[in-house]
N, C-alpha and C positions, 0 to 999 in steps of 0.2 A: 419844157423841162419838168411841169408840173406831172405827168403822165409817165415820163421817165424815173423820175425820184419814185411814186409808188410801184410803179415795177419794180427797181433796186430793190424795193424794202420786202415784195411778195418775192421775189428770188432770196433774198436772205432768210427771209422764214422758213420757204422752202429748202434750203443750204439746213439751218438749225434743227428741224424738224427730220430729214434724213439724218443727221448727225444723231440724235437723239433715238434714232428710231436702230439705226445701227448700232451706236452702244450697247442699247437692249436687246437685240436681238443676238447680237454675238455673249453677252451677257448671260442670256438664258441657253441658247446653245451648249455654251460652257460647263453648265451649271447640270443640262440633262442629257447630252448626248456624249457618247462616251467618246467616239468615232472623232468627234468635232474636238474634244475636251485633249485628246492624243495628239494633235496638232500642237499644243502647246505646252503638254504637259506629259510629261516620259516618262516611266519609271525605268524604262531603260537605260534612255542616256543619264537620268538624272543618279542610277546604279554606278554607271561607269566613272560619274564624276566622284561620287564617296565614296564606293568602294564597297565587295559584297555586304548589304545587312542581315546581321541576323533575326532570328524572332524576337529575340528581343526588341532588335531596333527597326522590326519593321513599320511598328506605328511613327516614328520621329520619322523615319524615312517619307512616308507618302502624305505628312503633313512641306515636309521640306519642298516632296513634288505638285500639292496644290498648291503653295505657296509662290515656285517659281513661275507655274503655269499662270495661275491672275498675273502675276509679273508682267510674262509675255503675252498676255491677251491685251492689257491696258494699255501696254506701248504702243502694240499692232493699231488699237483702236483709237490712242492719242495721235501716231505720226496720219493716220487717215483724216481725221477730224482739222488737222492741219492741214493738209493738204486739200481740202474741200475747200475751206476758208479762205487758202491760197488762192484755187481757183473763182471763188466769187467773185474777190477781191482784182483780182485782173479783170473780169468780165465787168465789175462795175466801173473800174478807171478807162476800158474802152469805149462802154456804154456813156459816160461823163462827154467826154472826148467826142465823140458822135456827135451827141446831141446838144452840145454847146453850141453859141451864137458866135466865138470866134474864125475868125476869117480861117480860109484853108490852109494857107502856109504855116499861120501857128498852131494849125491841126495836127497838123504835119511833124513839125517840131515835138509836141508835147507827146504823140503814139512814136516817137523817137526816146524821149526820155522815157518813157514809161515802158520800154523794154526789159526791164530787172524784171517785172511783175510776172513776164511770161515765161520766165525761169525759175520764179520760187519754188512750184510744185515739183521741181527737179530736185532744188536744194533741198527740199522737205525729203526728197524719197533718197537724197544723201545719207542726213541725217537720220531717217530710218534706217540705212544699211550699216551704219554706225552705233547706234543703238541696238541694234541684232548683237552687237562684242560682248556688250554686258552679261547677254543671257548665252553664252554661245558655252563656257565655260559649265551649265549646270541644265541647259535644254538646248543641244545644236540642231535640233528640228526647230527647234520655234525659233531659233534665229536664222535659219535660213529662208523661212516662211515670212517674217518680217521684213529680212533684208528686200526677198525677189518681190514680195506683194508692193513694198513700199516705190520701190523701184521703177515697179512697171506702174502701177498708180501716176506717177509723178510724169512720167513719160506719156502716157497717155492725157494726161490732163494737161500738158505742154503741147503737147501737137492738137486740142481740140483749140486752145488759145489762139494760136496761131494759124491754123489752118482756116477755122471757122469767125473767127474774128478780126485779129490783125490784119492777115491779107486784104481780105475782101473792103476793111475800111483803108486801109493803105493805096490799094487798088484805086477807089474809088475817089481819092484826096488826091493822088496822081493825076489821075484824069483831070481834073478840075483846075487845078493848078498848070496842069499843060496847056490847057484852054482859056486861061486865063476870068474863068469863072467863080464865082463866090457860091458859097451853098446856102439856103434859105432851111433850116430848122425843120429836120420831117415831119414835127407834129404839129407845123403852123400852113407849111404850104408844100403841096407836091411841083412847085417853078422854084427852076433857078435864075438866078439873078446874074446878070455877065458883067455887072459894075457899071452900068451906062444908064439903069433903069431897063433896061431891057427884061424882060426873061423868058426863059425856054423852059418847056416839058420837060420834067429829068429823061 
């Protein structure tokens, strides 16, 4: 377990450290490329929402459109940062679950209950497509950018869950359970244990 826990915590850092490293860079993007900055920030759509400006009000105007654009950057980059988190946070309750010292069947059990986990970064990229309404009114590019990034993020980080992790331990808790085998802790012994004292070569 001891070797586990520090894992967990170098996958977290690494989790927080992309977080962090993304903020910024989408951040700075924003800030210098114009290309990347029209992703979120339209004077177009943002025209069609007020209604033509004149020179006069061209300056009120494209403060209105930096303003909406951070708007829509921040969300993009909060519902992401959420859903990273999402997915840590599944990988370390499987990770837990793994490498516990309880018997298989309540292995079994508990990657049963802990099913909601492998759905959050779905519900996150909900919640991002919901969030996209807000800004949809004053930049319908950046809310459509929100919506579909958030979407497919969530989608993706749900099937690496699942594919990469659940199964393959579900799989393997199956097996052992049919065999009526206990599992001995990967990081104390490569034998399994058949409950008689006996054990086998995994």
């Amino acid at each position: 377990m001891g070797s586990n826990k520090k894992w967990l915590i170098g996958t977290l850092i690494a989790v927080i450290i992309a977080g962090v490293t993304l903020a910024v860079v989408v951040s700075y993007l924003f800030a210098n490329n114009v290309e990347f900055k029209s992703l979120f920030a339209s004077s177009e759509s943002s025209g069609s929402a007020f209604g033509a400006a004149g020179a006069a009000e061209e300056a009120s105007l494209e403060e209105r459109v930096e303003f909406t654009g951070k708007v829509s950057m921040w969300i993009f980059i909060f519902i992401t940062l959420l859903q990273m988190v999402a997915f840590w946070v599944g990988y370390a309750v499987v990770s837990t679950i793994r490498y516990s010292d309880e018997p298989v069947k309540l292995k079994l059990r508990n990657l049963d209950n802990a099913e909601v986990f492998f759905d959050v970064p779905l519900y996150f990229g909900l919640f991002g497509t919901v969030s996209a309404f807000l800004v949809m009114t004053f930049s319908p590019q950046s809310s459509r950018l929100i919506a579909y990034s958030s979407t497919l993020i969530g989608i993706l980080f749900s099937l690496v869950l699942r594919l990469t992790l659940q199964y393959p331990l579900r799989k393997k808790l199956v097996r052992l359970d049919t065999l009526g085998l206990e599992e001995v802790p990967e990081e104390d012994s490569g034998l399994l244990d058949d409950g008689n004292g006996n054990e086998d070569v995994k």
